[in-house]
C-alpha positions as CSV (number, residue, x, y, z in Angstrom):
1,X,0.0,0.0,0.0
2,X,1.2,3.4,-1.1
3,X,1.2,6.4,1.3
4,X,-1.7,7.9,-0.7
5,X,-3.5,5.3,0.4
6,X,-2.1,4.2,3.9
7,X,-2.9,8.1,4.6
8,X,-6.0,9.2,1.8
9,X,-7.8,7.1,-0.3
10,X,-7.9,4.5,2.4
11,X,-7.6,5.9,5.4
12,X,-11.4,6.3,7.0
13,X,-10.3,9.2,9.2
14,X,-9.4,11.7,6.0
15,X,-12.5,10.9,4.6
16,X,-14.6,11.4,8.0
17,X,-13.1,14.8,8.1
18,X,-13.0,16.3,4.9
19,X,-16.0,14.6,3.2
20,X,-18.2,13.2,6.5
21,X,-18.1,16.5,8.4
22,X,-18.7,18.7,5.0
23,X,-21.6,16.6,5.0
24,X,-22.8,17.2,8.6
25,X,-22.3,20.8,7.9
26,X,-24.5,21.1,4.9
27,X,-27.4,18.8,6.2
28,X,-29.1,21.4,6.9
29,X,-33.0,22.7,5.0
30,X,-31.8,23.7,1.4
31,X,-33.1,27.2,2.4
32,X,-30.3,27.8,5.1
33,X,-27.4,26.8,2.9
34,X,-28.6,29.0,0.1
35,X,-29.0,31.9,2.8
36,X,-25.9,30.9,3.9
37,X,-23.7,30.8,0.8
38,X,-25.3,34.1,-0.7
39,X,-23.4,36.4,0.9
40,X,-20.5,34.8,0.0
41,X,-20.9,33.9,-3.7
42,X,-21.9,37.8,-4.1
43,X,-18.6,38.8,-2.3
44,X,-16.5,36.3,-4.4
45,X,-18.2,38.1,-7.4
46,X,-17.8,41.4,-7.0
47,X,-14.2,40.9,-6.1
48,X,-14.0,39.0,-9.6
49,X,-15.7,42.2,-11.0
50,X,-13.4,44.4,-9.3
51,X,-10.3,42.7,-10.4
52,X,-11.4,42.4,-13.8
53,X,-11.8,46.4,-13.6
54,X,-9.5,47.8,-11.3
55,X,-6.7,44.9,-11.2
56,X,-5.9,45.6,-7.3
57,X,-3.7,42.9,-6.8
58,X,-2.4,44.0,-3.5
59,X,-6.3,43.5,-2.2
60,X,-6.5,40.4,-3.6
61,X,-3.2,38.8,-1.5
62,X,-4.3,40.6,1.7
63,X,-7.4,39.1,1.2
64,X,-5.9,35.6,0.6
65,X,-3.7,35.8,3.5
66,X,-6.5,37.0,6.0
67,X,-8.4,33.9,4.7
68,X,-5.8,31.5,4.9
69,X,-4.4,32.6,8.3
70,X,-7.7,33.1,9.7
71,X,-9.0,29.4,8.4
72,X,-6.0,27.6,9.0
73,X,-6.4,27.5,12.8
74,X,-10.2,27.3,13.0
75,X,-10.3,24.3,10.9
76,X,-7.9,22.7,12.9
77,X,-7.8,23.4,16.5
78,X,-10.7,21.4,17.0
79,X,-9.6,17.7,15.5
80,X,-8.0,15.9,18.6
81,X,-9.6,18.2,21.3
82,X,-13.0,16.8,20.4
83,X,-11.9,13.2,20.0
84,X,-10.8,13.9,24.1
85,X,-13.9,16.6,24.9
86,X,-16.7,13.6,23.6
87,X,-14.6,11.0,24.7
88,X,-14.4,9.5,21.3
89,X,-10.4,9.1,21.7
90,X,-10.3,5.9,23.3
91,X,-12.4,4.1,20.5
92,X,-10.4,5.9,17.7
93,X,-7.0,4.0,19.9
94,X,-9.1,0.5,19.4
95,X,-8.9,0.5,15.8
96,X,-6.5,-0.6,13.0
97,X,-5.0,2.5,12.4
98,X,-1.7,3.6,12.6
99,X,-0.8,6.8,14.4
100,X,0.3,7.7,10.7
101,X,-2.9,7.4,9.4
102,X,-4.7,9.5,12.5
103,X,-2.4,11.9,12.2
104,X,-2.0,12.5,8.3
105,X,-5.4,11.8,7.9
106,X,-6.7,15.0,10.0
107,X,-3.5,17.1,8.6
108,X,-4.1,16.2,4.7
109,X,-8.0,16.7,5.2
110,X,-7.1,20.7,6.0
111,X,-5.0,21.2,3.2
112,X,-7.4,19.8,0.8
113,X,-9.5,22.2,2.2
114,X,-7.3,24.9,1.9
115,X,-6.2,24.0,-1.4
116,X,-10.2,24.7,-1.9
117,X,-9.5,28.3,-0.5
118,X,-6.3,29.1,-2.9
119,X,-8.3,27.6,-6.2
120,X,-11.1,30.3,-5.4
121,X,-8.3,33.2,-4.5
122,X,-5.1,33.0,-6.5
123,X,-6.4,33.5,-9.8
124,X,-7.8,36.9,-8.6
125,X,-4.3,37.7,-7.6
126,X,-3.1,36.6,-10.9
127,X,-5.4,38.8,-13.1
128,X,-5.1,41.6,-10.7
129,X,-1.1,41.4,-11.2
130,X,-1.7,41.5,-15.1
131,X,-4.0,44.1,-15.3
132,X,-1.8,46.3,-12.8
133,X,1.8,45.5,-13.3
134,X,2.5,47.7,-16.6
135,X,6.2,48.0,-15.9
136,X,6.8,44.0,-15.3
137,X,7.2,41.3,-17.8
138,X,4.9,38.7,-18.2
139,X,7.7,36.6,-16.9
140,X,8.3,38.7,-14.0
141,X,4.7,38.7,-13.0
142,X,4.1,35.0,-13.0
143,X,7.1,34.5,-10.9
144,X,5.9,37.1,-8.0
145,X,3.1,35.3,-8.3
146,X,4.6,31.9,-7.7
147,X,6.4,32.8,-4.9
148,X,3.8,35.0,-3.1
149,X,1.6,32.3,-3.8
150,X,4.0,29.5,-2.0
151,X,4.9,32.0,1.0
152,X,1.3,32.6,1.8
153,X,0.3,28.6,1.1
154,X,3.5,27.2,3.4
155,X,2.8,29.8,6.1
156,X,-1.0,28.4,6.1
157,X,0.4,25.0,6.2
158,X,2.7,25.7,9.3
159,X,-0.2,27.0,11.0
160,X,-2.4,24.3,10.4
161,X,0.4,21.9,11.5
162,X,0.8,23.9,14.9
163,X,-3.0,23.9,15.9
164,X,-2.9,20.8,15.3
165,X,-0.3,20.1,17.7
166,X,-1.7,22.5,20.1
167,X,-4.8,20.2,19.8
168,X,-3.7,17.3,20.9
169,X,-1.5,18.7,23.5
170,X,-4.3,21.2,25.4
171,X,-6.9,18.8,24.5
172,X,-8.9,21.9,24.1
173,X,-10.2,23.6,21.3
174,X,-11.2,27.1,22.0
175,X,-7.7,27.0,24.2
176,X,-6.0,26.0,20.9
177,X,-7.4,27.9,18.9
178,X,-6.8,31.4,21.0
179,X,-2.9,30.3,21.5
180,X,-2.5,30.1,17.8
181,X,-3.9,33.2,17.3
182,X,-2.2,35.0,20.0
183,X,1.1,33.3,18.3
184,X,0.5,34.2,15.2
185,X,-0.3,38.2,16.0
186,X,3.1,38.3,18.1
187,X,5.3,36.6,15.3
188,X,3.6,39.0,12.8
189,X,2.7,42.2,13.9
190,X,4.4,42.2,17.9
191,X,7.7,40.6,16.7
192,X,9.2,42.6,14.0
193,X,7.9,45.9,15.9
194,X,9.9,44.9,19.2
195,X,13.1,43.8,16.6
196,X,12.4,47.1,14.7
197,X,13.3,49.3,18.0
198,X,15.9,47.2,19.5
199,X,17.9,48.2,15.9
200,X,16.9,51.2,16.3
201,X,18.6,51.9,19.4
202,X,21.4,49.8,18.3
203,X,21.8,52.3,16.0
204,X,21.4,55.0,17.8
205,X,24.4,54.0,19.9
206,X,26.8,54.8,16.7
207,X,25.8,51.4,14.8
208,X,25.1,51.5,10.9
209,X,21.1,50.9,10.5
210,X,19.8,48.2,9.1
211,X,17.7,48.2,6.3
212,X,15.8,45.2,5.7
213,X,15.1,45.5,2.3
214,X,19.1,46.5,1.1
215,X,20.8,44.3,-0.2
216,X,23.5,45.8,-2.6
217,X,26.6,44.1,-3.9
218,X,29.0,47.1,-3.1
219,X,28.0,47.0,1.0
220,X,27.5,43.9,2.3
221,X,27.5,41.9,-1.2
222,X,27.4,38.6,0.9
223,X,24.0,39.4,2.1
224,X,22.6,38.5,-1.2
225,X,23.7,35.0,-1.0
226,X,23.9,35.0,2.7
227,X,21.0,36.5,4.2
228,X,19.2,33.8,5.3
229,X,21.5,32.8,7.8
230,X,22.4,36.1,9.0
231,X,20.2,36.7,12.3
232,X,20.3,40.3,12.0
233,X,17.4,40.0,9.4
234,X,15.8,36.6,10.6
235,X,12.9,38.3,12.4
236,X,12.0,40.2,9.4
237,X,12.8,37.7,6.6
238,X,10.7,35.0,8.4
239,X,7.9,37.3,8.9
240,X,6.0,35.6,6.1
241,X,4.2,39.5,5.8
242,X,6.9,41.0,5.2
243,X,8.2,38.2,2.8
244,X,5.4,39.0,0.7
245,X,6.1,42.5,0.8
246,X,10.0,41.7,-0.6
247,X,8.8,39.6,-3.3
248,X,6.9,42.2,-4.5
249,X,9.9,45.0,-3.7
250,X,12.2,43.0,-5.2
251,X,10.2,42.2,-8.8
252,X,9.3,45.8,-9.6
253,X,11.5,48.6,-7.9
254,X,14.9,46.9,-7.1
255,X,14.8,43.5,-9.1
256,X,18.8,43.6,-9.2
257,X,19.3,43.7,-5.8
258,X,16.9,40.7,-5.1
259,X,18.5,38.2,-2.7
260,X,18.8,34.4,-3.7
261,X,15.9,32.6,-3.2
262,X,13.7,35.4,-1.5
263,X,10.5,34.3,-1.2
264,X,11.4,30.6,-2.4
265,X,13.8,30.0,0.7
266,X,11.2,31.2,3.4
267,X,8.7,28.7,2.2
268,X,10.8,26.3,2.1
269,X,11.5,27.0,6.1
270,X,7.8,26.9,7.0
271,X,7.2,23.8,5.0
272,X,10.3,22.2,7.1
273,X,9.2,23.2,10.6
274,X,5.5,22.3,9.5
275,X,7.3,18.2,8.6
276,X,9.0,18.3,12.1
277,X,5.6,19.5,13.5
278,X,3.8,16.6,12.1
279,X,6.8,13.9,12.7
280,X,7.4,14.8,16.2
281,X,3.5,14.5,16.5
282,X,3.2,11.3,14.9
283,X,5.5,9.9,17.2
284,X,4.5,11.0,20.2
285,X,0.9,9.9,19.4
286,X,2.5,6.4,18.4
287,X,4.1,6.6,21.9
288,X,0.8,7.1,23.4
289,X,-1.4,4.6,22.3
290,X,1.7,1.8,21.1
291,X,0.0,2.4,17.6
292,X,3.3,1.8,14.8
293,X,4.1,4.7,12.8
């Protein structure tokens, strides 16, 4: 058996969260769904009508990374509390499955979720970008779109991987759910703020400023291949934000200064952590219940 079996196609606990409970949410009388979804579907469309018009790209990826950030938690700070909170966990322990298959099976049923959320949203990013980057090439614009794209998809992954293990650890969901938040605002908004004053009275004291965003070869010219290990920049260059905001510097105002894989290599980092996430809580659940990996 494959792993796209052992952990999807076969594995009962992927389809009991991403088809069974889809299900539960939608049996409801066809006239609550349709109210439901009708403010939606007329906000998805006038956003299509907007972009189509006005372009506004930047609205577009805002708007993708509040859904994504937002979702990624609430769809997943809830899958091992409630196994413990309707005492369901024990009969989930008495069954074939392996701790890889519990595991995987809750984490892969998010993503296909939120690969749901990125087919909706990244073509309105995409049009937007075409309509409103003049001075770019269509080259140029495709590949700040692939990299914004994969920064804002890894960083959704990450935090779907964390709630997760914040589930199973606090056994609570609305706990889990409001430390992922809280983690998320610090590392994003609190973080680089606090990192942004220490600097600034580092420099202050008679130290050269640092600017995040320069990067030329005459200065520091190792920066450009270096930067990623150079822990001067780490808080801002792992700020998946202000990632975003360099991919897009970097494309249309100072593309020859761009550093080597920005954008690419900071996805690549969330995607890592997000693997040791899931391994470390794959093995601690196999711990747990003497399930094999």
């Amino acid at each position: 058996m494959t792993l796209w079996q052992k952990w999807v196609t076969a594995n009962p606990v992927f389809r009991y969260h991403f088809w069974g409970q889809t299900k539960l949410m939608v049996r409801r009388p066809l006239w609550q769904v349709v109210l439901l979804s009708v403010p939606f579907v007329a906000i998805y469309f006038w956003l299509v009508n907007q972009t189509v018009q006005h372009g506004l790209p930047f609205l577009s990826v805002g708007l993708e990374c509040l859904a994504l950030w937002l979702v990624a938690p609430l769809m997943s700070h809830a899958l091992f509390a409630m196994e413990f909170e309707k005492a369901t966990w024990d009969m989930l322990v008495l069954t074939r499955l392996t701790a890889g298959q519990i595991v995987m099976g809750k984490f892969l049923s998010r993503l296909a979720l939120l690969m749901i959320l990125v087919i909706f949203l990244a073509p309105l990013t995409l049009i937007g970008a075409f309509k409103d980057f003049q001075t770019v090439t269509p080259a140029g614009i495709l590949r700040w779109f692939a990299e914004t794209q994969f920064v804002v998809l890894s960083w959704a992954v990450l935090l779907t991987s964390f709630t997760l293990w914040l589930s199973y650890w606090l056994k609570r969901g609305m706990v889990a759910a409001a430390v992922a938040f809280a983690g998320q605002v610090f590392v994003l908004f609190i973080l680089p703020v606090l990192w942004g004053l220490f600097l600034a009275l580092f420099a202050m004291a008679g130290q050269r400023y640092i600017d995040p965003f320069a990067f030329e070869p005459l200065s520091e010219g190792w920066l450009k291949y270096g930067w990623m290990f150079d822990p001067r920049l780490a808080i801002w260059a792992y700020n998946p934000a202000l990632a975003i905001i360099g991919v897009f510097v970097f494309a249309t105002e100072r593309v020859a200064e761009k550093p080597f894989l920005w954008g690419t290599w900071q996805g690549i980092v969330y995607l890592l952590i997000s693997a040791l996430i899931i391994a470390l809580l794959t093995r601690s659940v196999a711990k747990a219940t003497r399930k094999p990996i």
